[in-house]
RODO-2510 file (C-alpha; in nm, 4 decimals, decimal comma):
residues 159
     n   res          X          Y          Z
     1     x     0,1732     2,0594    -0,0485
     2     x    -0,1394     2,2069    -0,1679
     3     x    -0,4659     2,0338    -0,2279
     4     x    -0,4524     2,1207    -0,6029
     5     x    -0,1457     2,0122    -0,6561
     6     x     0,0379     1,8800    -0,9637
     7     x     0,2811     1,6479    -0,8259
     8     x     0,2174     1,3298    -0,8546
     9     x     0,4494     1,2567    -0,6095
    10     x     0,5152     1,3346    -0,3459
    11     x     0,4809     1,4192     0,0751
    12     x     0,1699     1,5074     0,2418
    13     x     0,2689     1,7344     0,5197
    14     x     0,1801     1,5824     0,8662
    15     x    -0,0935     1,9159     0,9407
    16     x    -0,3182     1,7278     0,6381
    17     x    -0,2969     1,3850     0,7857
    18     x    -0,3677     1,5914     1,1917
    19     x    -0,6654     1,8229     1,0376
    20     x    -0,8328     1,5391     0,7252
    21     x    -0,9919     1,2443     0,7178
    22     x    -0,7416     0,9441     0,6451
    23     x    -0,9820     0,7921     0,4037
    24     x    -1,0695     1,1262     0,2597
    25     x    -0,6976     1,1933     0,1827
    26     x    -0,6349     0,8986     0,0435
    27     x    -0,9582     0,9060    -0,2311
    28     x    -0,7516     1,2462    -0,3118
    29     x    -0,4084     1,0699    -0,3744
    30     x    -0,6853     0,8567    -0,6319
    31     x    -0,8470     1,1323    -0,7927
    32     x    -0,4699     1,2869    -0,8823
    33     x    -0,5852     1,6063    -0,6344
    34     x    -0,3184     1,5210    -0,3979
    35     x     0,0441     1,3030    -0,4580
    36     x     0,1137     0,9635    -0,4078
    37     x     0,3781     0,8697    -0,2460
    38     x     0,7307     0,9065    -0,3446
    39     x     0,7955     0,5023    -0,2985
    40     x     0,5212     0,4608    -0,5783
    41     x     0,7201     0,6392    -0,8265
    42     x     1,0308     0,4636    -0,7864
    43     x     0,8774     0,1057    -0,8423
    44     x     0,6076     0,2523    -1,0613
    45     x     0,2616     0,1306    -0,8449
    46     x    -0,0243     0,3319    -0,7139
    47     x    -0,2738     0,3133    -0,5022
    48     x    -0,5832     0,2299    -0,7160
    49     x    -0,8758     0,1722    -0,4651
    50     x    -0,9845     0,2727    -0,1426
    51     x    -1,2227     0,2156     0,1495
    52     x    -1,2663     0,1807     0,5163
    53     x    -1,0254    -0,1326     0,6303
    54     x    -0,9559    -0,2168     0,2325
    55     x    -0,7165    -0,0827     0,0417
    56     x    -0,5961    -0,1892    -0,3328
    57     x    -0,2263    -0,0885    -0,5324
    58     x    -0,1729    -0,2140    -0,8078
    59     x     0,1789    -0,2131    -1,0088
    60     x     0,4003    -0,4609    -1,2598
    61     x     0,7168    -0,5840    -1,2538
    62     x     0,9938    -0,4569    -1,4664
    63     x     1,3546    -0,6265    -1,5664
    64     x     1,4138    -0,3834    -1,3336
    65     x     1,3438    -0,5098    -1,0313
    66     x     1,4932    -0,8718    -1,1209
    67     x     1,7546    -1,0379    -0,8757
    68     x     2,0134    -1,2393    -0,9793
    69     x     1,8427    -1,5551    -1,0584
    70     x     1,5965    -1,3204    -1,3090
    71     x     1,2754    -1,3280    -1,1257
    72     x     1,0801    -1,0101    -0,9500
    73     x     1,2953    -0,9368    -0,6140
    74     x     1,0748    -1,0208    -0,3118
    75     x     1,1240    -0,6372    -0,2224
    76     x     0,9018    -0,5526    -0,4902
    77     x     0,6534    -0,7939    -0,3946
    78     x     0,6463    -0,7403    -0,0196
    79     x     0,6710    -0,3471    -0,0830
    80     x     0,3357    -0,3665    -0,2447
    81     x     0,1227    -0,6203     0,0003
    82     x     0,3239    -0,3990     0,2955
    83     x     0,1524    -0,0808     0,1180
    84     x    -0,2181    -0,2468     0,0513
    85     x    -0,2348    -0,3304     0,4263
    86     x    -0,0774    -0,0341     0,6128
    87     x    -0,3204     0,2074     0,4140
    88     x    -0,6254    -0,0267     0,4773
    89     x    -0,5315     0,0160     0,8606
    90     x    -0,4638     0,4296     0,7753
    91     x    -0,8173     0,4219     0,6295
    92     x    -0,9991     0,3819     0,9597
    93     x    -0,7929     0,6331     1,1289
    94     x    -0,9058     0,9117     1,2546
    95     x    -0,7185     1,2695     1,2293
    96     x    -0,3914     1,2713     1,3516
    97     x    -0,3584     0,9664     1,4095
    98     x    -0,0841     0,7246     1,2476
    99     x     0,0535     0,3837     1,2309
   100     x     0,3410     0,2058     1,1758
   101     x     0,4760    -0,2001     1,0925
   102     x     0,5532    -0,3804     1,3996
   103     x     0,6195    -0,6871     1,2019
   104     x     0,4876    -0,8249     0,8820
   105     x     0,5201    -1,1628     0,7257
   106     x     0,5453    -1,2656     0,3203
   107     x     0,4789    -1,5558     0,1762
   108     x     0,5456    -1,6158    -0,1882
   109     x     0,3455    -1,8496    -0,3899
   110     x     0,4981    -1,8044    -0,7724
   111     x     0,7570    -1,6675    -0,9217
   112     x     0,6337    -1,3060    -1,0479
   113     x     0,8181    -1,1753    -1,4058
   114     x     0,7804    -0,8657    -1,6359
   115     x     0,5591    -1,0996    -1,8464
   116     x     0,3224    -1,1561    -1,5595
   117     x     0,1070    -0,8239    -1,5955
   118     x    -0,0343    -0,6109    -1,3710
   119     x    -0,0815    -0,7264    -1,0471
   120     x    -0,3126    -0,6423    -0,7572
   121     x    -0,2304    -0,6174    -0,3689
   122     x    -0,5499    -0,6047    -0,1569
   123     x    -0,5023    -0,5326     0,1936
   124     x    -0,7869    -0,5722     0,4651
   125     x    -0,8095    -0,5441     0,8026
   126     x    -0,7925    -0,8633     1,0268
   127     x    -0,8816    -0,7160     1,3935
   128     x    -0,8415    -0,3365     1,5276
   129     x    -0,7435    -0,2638     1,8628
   130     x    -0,6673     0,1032     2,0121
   131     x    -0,3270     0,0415     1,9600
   132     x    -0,2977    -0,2181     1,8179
   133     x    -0,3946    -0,3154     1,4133
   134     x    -0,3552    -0,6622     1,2572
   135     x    -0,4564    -0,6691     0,8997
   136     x    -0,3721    -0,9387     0,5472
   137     x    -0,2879    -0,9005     0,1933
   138     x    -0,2830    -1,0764    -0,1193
   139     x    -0,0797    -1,0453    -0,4443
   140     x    -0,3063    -1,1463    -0,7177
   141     x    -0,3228    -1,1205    -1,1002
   142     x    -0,5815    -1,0301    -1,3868
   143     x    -0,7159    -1,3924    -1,3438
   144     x    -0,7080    -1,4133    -0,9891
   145     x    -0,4277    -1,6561    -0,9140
   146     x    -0,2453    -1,5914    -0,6054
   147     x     0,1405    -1,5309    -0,6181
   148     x     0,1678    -1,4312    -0,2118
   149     x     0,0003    -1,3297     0,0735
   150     x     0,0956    -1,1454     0,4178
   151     x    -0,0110    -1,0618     0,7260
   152     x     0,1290    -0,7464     0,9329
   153     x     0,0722    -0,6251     1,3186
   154     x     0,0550    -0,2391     1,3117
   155     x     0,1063     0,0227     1,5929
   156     x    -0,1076     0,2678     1,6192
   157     x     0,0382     0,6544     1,7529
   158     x    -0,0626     1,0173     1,7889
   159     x     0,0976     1,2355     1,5027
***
């Protein structure tokens, strides 16, 4: 995948993430220069904002992504705080380096629906260790009220 590319999805090889700048790579997936991820298209989020140990998504629910008892699937929910703090930890990498969940724990506040808007997952770094990466998210909406938080240990590895 090329710099300039027009995908908006998509992989970024693993020589990018060895040779660039975690940070830097990720202000490109922002600025449209390089793709988001492919999980981002499928449940329609994106990363919005992005700095060292801080990372926002944002995304909204869809009928979608309703279980059986017609409320947002926790998947949803958990896939975006589970993005907002594993690229908050990524940001503060260094070249070829990666990391990867250990663990990571959800808990949901509210109900989220289709009718609840666009909400926000900010993810920030707790405590960073050489190999170790703890970091926290919340799920918030236009108004600030909470609908869950999380916390996640990360290991950190050589690409």
């Amino acid at each position: 995948m090329s710099e300039n590319s027009d995908a908006k999805f998509g992989l970024i090889p693993h020589d990018v993430w060895r040779e660039k700048n975690s940070l830097e790579i990720f202000q490109k997936m922002i600025a449209g220069e390089l793709p988001q991820p492919p999980i981002a298209g499928t449940l329609d989020f994106q990363l919005a904002k992005i700095e060292r140990g801080r990372a926002e998504f944002t995304g909204r629910s869809k009928t979608d992504y309703y279980n059986p008892l017609g409320t947002t699937h926790g998947g949803f929910i958990a896939t975006l705080l589970d993005s907002a703090m594993g690229c908050a930890i990524q940001s503060t990498l260094p070249p070829g380096k990666g990391s990867t969940s250990l663990e990571f724990k959800v808990n949901f506040v509210r109900p989220v629906f289709d009718k609840t808007g666009t909400l926000k997952a900010v993810g920030e770094i707790i405590n960073a260790g050489k190999q170790i990466v703890t970091a926290e998210a919340r799920l918030i909406d236009g108004g600030g009220k909470l609908y869950a938080h999380a916390t996640t240990t990360c290991f950190i590895f050589d690409l």
